[in-house]
KOLMAR-777796 format. One record per atom (N, C-alpha, C, CB): residue in three letters; x, y, z. Coordinates in steps of 0.001 Angstrom, whole numbers, plus 500000, padded with zeros to 6 digits. Glycine has a CB too. Layout:
# KOLMAR-777796
ALAXYZ ...
This chain:
# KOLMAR-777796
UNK502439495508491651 UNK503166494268491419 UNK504292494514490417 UNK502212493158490912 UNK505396493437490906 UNK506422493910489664 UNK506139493485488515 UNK507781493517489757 UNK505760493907486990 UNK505814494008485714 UNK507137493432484934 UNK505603495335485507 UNK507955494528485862 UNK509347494548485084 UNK510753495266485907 UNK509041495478483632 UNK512022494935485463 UNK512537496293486106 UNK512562497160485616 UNK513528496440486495 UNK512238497267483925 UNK512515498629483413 UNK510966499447483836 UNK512930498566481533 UNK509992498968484130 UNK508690499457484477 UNK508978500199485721 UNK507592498332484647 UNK509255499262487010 UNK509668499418488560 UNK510560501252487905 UNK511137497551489433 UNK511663501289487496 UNK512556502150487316 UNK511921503535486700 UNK513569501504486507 UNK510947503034485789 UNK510528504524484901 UNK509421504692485966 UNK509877504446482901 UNK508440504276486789 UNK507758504693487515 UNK508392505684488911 UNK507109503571487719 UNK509395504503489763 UNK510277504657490302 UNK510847506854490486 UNK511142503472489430 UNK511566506268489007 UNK512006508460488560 UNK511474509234488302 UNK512671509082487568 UNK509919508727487758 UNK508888509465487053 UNK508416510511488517 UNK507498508246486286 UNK508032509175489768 UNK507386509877490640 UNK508447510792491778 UNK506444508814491298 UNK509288510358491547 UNK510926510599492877 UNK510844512208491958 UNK513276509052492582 UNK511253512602491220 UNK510933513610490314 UNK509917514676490697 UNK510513512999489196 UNK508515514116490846 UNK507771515152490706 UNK507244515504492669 UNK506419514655489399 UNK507697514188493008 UNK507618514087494609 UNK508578515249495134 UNK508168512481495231 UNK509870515171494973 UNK510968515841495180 UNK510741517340494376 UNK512208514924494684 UNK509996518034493271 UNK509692518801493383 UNK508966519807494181 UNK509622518599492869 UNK507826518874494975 UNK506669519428496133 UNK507154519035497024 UNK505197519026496200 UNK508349518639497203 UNK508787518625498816 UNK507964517390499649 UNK508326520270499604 UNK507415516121498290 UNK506847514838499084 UNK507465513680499646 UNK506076514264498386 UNK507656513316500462 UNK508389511867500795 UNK507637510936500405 UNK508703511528502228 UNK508605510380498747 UNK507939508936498505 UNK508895507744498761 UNK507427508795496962 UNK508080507232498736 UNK508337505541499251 UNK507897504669498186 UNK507408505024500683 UNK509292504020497369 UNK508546502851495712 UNK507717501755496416 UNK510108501674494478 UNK506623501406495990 UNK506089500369496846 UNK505826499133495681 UNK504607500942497736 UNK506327497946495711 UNK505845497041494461 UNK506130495301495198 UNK507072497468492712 UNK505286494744494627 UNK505103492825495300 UNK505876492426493948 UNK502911491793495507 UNK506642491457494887 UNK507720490504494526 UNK506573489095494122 UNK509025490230496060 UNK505535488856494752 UNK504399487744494859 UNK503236488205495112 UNK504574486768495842 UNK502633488372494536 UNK501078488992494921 UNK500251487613495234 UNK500220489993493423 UNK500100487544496087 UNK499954485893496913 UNK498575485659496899 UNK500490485745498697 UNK497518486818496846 UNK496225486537496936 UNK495116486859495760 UNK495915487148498047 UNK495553486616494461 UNK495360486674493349 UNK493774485755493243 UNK496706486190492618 UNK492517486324492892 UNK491452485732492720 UNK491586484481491981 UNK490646486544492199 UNK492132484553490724 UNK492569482871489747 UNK493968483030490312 UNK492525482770487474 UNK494107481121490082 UNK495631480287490497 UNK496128481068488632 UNK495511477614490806 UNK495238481115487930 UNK496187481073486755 UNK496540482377486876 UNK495646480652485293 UNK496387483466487018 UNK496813484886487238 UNK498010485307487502 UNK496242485378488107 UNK498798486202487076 UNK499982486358486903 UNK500579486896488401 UNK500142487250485679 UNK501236486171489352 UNK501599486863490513 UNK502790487577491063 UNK501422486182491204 UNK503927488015489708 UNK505060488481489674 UNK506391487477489846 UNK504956489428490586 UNK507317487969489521 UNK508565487567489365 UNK509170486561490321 UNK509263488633489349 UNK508729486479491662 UNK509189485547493128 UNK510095486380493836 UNK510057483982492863 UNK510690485704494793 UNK511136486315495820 UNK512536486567495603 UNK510861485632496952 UNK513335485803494841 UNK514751486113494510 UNK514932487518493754 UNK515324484941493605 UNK513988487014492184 UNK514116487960491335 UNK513378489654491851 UNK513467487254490041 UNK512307489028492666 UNK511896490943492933 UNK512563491562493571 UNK510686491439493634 UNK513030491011494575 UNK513867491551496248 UNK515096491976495193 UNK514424489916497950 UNK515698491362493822 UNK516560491739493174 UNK516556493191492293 UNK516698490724492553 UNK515404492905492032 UNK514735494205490988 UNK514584495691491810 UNK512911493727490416 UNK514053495171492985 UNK513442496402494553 UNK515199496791494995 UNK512183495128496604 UNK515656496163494863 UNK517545496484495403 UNK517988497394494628 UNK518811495183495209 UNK517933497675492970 UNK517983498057492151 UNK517646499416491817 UNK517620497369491752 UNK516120499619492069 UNK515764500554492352 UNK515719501477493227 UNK515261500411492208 UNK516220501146494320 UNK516587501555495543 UNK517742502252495049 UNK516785500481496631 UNK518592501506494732 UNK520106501849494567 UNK520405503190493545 UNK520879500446493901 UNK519361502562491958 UNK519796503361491243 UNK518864505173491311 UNK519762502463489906 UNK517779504739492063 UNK516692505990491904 UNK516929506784493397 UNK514785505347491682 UNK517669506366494093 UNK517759506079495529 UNK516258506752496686 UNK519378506869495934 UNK515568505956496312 UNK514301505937497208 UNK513753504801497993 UNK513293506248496461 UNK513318504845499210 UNK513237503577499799 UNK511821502939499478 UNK513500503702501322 UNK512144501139499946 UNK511380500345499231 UNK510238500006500457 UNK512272499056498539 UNK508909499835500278 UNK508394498698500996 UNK507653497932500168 UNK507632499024502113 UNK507485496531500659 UNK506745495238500224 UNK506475494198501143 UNK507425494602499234 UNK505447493679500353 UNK504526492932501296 UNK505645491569501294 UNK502648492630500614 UNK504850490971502677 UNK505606489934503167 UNK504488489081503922 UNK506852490458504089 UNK504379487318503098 UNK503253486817503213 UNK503567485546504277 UNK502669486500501777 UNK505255485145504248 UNK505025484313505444 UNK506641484679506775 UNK504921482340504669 UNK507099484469507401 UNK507841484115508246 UNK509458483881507507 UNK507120482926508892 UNK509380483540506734 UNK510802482969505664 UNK510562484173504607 UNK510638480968504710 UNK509931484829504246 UNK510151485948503358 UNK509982487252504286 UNK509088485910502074 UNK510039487403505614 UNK509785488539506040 UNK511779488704506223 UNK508482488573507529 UNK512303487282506482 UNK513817487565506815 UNK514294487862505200 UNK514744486047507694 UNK514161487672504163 UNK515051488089503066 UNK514205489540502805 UNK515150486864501624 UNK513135489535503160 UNK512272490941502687 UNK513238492192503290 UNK510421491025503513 UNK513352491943504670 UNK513812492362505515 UNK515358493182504903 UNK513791491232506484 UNK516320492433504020 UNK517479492451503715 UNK517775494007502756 UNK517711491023503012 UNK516360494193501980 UNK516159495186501171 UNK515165496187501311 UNK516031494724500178 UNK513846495462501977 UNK512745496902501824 UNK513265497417503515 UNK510375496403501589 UNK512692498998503106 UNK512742500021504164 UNK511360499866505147 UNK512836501567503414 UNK510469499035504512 UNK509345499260505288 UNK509266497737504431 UNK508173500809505185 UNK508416496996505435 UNK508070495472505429 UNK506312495683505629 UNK509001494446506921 UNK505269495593504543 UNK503920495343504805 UNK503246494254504760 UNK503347495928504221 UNK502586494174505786 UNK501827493087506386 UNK500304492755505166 UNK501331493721508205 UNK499797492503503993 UNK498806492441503540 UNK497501492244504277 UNK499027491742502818 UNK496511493184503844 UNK495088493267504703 UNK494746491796505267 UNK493701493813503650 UNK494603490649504597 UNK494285489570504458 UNK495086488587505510 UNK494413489360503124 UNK496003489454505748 UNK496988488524506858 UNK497468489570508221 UNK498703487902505890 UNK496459490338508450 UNK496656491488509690 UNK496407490582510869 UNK495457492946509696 UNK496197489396510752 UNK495981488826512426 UNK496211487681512744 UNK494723488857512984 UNK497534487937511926 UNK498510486524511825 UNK500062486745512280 UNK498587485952510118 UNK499262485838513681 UNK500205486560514750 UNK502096486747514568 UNK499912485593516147 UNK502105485320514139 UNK503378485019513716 UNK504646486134512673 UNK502960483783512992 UNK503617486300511876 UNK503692486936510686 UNK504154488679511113 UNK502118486693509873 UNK503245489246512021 UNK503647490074512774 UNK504965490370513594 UNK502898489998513325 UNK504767489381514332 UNK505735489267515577 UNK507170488899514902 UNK505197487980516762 UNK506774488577513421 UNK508274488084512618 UNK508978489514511914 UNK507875486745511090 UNK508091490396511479 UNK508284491506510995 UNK508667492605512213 UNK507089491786510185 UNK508187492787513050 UNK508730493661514144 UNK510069493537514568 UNK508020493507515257 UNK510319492004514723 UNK511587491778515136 UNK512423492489514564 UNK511952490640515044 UNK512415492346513174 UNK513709492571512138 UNK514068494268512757 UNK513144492464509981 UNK513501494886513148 UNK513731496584513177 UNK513530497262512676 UNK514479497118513174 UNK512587496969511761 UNK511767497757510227 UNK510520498563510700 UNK511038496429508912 UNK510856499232509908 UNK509080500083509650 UNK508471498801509330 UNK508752501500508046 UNK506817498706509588 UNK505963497665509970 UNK504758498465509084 UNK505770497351511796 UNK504334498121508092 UNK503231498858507597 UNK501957497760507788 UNK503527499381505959 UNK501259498435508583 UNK500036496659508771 UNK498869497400508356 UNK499624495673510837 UNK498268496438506965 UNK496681497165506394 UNK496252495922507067 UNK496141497486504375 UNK494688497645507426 UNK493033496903507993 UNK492687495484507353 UNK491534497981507442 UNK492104495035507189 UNK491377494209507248 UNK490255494267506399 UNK491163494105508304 UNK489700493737505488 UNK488332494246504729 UNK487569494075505869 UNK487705493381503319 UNK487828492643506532 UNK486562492142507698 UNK486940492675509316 UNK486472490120507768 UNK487567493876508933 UNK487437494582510309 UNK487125496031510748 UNK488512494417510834 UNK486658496113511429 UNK486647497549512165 UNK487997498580512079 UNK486426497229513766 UNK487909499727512287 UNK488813500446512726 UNK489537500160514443 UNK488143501729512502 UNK488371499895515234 UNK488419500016516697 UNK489320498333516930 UNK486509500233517513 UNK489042497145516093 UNK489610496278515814 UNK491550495870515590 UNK488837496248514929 UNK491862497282515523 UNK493312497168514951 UNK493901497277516424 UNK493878498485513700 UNK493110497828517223 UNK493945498003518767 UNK494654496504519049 UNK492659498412520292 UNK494107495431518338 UNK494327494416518878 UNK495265494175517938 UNK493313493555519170 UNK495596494287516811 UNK496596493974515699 UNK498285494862516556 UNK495831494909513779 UNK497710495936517195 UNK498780496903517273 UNK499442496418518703 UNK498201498575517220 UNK498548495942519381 UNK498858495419521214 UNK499674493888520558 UNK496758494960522636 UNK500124493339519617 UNK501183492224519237 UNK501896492898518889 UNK501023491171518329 UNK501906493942517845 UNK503496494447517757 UNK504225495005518775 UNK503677495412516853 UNK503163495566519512 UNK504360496465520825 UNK504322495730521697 UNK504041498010521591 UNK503343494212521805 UNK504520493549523101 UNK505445493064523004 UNK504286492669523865 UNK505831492760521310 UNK506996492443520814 UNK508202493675520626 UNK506615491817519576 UNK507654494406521520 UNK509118496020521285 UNK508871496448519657 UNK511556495282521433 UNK507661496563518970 UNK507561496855518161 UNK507245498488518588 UNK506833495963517512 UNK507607500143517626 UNK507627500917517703 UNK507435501714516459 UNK508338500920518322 UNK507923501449515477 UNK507983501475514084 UNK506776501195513425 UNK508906500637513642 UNK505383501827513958 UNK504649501231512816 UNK503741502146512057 UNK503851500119513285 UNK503000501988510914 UNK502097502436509915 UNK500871501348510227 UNK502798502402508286 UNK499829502057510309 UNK498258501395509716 UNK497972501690508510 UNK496953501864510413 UNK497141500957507711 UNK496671501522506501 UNK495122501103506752 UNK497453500909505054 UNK494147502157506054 UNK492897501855505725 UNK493113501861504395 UNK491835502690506224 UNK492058500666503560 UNK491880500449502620 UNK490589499896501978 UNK492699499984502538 UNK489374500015502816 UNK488290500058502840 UNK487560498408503632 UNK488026500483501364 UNK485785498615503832 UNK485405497212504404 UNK484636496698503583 UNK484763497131505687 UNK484473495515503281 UNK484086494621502631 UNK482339494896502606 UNK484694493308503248 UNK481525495276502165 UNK479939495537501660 UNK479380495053500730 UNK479623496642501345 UNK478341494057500925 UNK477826493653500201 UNK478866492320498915 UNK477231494968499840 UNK478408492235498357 UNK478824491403497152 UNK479889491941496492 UNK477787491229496177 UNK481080492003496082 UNK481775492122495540 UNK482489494397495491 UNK481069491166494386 UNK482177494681496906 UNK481917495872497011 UNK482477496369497811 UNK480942496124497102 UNK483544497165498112 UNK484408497706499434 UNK483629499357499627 UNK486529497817499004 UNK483316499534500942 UNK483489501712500862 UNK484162501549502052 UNK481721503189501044 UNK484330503088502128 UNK485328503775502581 UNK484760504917504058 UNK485912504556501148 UNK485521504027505236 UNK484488505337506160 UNK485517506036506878 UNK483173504716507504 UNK485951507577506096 UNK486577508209506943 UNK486819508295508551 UNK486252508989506613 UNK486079508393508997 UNK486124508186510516 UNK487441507238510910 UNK484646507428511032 UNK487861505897510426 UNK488580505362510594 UNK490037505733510478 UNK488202504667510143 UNK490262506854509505 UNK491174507811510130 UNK491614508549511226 UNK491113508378509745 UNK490754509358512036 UNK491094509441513245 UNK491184508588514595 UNK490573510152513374 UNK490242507680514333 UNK489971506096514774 UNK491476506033515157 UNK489341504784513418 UNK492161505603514167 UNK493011504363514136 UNK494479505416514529 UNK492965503310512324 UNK494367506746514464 UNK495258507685514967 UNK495440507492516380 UNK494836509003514688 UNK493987507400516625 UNK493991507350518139 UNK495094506481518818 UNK492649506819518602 UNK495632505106518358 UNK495842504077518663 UNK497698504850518553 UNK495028502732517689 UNK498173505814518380 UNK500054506311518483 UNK500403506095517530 UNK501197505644519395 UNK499979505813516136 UNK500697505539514926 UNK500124506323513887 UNK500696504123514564 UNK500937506814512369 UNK500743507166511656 UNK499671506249510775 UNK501773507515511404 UNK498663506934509957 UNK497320506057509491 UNK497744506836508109 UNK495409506334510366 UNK498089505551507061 UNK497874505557505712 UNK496582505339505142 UNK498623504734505222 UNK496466506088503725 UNK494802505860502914 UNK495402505275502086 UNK493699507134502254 UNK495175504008501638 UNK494834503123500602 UNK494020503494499528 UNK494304502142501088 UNK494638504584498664 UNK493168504897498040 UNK492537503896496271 UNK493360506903497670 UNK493477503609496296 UNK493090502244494816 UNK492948501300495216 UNK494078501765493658 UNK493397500545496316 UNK492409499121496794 UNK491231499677497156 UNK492940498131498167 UNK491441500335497590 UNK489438501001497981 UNK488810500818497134 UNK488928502609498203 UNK488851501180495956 UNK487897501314495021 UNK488246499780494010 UNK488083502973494210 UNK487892498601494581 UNK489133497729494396 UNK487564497107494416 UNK490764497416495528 UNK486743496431493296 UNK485580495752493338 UNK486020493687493417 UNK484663496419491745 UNK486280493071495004 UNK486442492068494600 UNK485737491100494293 UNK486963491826495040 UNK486163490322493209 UNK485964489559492470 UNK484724489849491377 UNK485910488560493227 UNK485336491422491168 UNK483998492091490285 UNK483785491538488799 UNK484216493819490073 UNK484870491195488329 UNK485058490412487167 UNK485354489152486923 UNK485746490822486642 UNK484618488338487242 UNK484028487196487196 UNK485507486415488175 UNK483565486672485388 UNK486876485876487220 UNK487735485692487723 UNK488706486646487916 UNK487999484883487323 UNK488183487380488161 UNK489535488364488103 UNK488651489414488965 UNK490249489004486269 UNK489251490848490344 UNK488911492006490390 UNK488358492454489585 UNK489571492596490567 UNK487804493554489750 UNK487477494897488792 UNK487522496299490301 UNK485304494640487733 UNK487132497224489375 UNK487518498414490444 UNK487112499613489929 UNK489062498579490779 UNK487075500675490552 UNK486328502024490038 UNK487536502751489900 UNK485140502820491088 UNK488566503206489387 UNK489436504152489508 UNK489137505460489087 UNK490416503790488976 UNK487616506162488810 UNK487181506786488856 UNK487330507971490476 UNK486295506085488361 UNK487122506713490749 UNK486605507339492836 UNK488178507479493233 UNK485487505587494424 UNK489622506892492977 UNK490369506525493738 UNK490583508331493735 UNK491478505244493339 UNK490637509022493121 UNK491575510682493649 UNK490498511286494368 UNK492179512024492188 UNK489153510885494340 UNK488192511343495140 UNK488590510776496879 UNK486704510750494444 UNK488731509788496608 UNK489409509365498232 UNK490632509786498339 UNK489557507783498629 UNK491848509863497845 UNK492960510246498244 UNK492625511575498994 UNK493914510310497130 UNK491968512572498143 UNK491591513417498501 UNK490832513539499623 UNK491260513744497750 UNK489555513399499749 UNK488953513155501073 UNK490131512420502278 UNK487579512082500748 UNK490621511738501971 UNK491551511322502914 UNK492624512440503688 UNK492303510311502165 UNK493120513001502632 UNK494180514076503108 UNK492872515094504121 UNK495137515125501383 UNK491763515260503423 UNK491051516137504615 UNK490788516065505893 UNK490086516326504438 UNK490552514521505761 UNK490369513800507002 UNK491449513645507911 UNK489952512595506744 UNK493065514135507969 UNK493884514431508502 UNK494907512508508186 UNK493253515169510071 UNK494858511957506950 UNK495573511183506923 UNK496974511167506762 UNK495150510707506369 UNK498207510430507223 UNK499388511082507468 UNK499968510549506114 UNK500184510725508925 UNK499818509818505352 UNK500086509280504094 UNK499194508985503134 UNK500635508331504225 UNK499426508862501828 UNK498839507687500912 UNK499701506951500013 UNK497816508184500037 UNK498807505662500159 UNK498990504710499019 UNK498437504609497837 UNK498804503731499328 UNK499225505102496319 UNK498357505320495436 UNK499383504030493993 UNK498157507398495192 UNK498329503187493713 UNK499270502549492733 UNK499348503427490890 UNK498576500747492662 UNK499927503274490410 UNK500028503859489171 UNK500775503051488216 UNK500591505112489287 UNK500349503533486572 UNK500751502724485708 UNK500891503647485062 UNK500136501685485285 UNK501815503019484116 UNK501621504187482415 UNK500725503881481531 UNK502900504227481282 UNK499956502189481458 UNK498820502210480545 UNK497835501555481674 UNK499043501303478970 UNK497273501536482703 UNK496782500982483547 UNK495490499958482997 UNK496520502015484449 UNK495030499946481620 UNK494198498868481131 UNK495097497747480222 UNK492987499558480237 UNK496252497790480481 UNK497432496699480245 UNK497814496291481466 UNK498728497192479487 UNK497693496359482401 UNK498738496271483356 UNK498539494874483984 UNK498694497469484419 UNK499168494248484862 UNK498659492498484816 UNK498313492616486053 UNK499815491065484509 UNK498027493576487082 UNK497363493280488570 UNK496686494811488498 UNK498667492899490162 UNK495343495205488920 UNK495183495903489327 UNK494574497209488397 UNK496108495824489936 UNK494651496871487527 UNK494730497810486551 UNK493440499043486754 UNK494660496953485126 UNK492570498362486767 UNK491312498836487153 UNK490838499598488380 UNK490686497899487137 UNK491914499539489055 UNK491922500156490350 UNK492995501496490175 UNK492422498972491560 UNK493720501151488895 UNK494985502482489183 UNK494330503670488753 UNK496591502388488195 UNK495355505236489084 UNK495598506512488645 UNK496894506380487018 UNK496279507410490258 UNK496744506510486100 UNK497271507083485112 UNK498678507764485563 UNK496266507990484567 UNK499903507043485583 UNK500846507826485686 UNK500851509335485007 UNK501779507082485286 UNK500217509678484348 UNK500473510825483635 UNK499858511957484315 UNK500026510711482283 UNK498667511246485419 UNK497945512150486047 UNK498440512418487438 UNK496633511752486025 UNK499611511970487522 UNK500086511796489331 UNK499871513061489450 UNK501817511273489965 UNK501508514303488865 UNK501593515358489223 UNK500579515961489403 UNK502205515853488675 UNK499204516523488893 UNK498596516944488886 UNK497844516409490358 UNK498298516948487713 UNK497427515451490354 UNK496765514940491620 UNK497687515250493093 UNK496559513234491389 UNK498888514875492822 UNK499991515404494252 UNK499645516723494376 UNK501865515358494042 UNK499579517836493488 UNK499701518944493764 UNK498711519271494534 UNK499860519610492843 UNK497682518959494221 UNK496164518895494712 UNK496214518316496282 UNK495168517769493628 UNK496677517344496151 UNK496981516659497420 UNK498115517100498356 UNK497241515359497103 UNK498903517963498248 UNK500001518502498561 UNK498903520055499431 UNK501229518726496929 UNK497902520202498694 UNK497462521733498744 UNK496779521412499979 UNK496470522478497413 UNK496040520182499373 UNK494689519751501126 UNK495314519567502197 UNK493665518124501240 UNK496869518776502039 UNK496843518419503728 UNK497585519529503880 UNK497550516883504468 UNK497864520438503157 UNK498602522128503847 UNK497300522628504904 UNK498885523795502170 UNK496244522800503978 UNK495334523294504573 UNK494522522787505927 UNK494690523412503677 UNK494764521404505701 UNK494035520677506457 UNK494949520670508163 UNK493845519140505574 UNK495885521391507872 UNK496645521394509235 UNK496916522522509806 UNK497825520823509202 UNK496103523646508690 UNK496407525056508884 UNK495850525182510278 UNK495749526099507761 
């Protein structure tokens, strides 16, 4: 979520930097509205003028491309104006409209699972974008909903969801993403999240999604779920090494 622009920016160069050293293609990923916030009182970022303003910015000045989520029909057309990739939030994967509004534009289409779905389930998320001439798209796994306040993670759904002609992203910090573990608010294991990134790259995943902070027990969304900016490099490299191997 956006913080700030000077936050968006030092994350932004921090990672374009060490990405562009290992030869990684990153993509800044940050919400203008984080729309599905456990409390109404919870901080849900800047809005749609000011982020799409901040995401332009960073684009421009770090020059790396943007994606962000897009929660109804009227923000997928201004979303559209700036991010490189337009994502569909887990919570709204089968909302048809919402879809069929994002394909149009000509964008990369990033659509996350579902907590309350299957892998085998997305065939049906993916048969609306391409009868809409959709071509452009990303899946993401980001784990299924277990038990009480509890997401895991079943590899398999990686090759699963390959099956289906599209590139399959790992979500690996919503995974470990405990909802509504703290009473009003998430909680999360960010312990486990480089354990899945990892397992993920083994499992032949074509991307990840990893959020990061510079103090991640300050941070106003998520915190509990992030990797330690300080620990990226180290973890890319690692992750850079598995999916070498994993394709050897």
């Amino acid at each position: 979520m956006i913080e700030s622009e000077t936050l968006c920016l030092r994350i932004a160069e921090s990672l374009k930097k060490v990405c562009d050293q290992r030869q990684i293609l990153y993509v800044f990923k940050a919400s203008y509205d984080k729309a599905n916030r456990t409390s109404a009182g919870s901080f849900r970022g800047p809005g749609l003028e000011e982020g799409l303003a901040i995401l332009e910015k960073v684009r421009n000045k770090i020059g790396v491309k943007i994606v962000t989520d897009v929660h109804t029909e009227e923000q997928v057309r201004a979303a559209a104006e700036v991010a490189d990739v337009l994502q569909i939030p887990a919570f709204l994967c089968r909302q048809t409209d919402l879809i069929l509004a994002a394909v149009k534009t000509g964008k990369v289409v990033n659509i996350k699972k579902g907590q309350f779905l299957s892998p085998y389930d997305m065939a049906h998320v993916v048969r609306k974008a391409i009868d809409q001439g959709g071509s452009k798209i990303l899946l993401t796994e980001r784990g299924t909903t277990f038990g009480y306040n509890n997401l895991v993670v079943d590899m398999r759904a990686i090759p699963i969801m390959q099956q289906l002609g599209f590139p399959v992203v790992m979500d690996a910090t919503h995974s470990v993403q405990l909802p509504g573990g703290a009473g009003n608010k998430s909680s999360g294991q960010s312990e486990f999240a480089p354990v899945l990134a990892r397992a993920a790259m083994a499992a032949g995943a074509d991307g990840l999604f990893i959020e990061t902070h510079p103090d991640p027990e300050n941070a106003l969304s998520d915190g509990p779920n992030m990797i330690p900016l300080k620990k990226m490099p180290r973890l890319l490299e690692q992750l850079k090494k598995i999916h070498e191997l994993s394709r050897f």
